[in-house]
N, C-alpha and C positions, 0 to 999 in steps of 0.2 A: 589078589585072588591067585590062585594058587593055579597052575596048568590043568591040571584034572577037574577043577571045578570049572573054569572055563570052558573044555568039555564035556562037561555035564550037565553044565547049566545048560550050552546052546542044543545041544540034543534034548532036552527037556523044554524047553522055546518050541525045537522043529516039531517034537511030539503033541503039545500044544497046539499049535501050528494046524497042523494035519489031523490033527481030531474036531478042529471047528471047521476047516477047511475039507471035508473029504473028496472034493470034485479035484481038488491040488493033483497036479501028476506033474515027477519029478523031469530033469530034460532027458534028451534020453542020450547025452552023451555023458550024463554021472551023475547019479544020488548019493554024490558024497554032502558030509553035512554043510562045511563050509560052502559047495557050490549051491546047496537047496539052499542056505543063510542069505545067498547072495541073489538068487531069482527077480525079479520082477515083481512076481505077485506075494512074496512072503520077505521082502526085505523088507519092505517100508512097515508094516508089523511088529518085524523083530526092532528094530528101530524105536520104536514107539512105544514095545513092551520095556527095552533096556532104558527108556526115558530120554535118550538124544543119540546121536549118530557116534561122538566119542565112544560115549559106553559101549557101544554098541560093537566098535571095531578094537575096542580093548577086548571085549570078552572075545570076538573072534580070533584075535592077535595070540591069546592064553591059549584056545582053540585048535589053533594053526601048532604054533609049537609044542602041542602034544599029537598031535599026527601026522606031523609030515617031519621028515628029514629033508632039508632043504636041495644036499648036493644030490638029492632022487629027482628035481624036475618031472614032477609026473603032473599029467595034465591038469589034476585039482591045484598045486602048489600052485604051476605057473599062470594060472586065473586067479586066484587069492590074490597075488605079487601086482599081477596088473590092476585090481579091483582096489586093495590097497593106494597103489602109485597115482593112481586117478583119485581117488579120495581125496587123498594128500592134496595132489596138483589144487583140486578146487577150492581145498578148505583155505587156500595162502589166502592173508586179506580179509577172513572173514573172523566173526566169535568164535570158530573151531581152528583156527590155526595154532594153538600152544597146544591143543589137546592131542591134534592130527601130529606136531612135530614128536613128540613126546614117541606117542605110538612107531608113527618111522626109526627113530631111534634105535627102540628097544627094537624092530622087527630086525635093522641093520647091526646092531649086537649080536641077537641072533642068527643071522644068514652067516658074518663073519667067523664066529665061534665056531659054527658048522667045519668052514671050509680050513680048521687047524686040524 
């Protein structure tokens, strides 16, 4: 999947989302899409819609790398990073651990790349 589609797709998820959800109100410390992806009340959803939690943080991973520049640290990024890193941490040990390492990877390719 291609960066833009993974942006596209999950904006199209959130618009989904929030058109069967209308009571949904964003937090109010950011309606960026990644951080709505990640909420409480519309992650397990988006989840669900993507078929497993993998998919799910690949599409957002595609997501991530078309909107953010990582050496910008701005509050969306470094919530992704931690949401990511905890993923990660839980999936060791489990049916999602090659999928979760995979994904760290490519995010640490990317963070790396960034910082040439």
């Amino acid at each position: 999947m291609s960066d833009s589609m993974g942006r596209e797709t999950l904006e199209a998820l959130i618009d989904d989302y929030r058109r069967s959800h209308p009571e949904f109100q964003p937090p109010e410390k950011s309606d960026h899409p990644v951080v709505l992806a990640l909420t409480t009340d519309m992650n397990p959803e988006l989840i669900d819609r993507c078929g497993n939690i993998v998919i799910f943080w690949d599409l957002l991973l595609d997501a991530a790398i078309e909107y953010f520049d990582p050496r910008e640290e701005t509050f969306e990024f470094k919530y992704f990073r931690a949401r990511l890193s905890t993923g990660s941490g839980m999936a060791t040990g489990t049916i999602h651990d090659e999928g979760f390492g995979a994904i760290w990877r490519r995010y640490d390719r990317w963070v790396k790349g960034a910082q040439v």
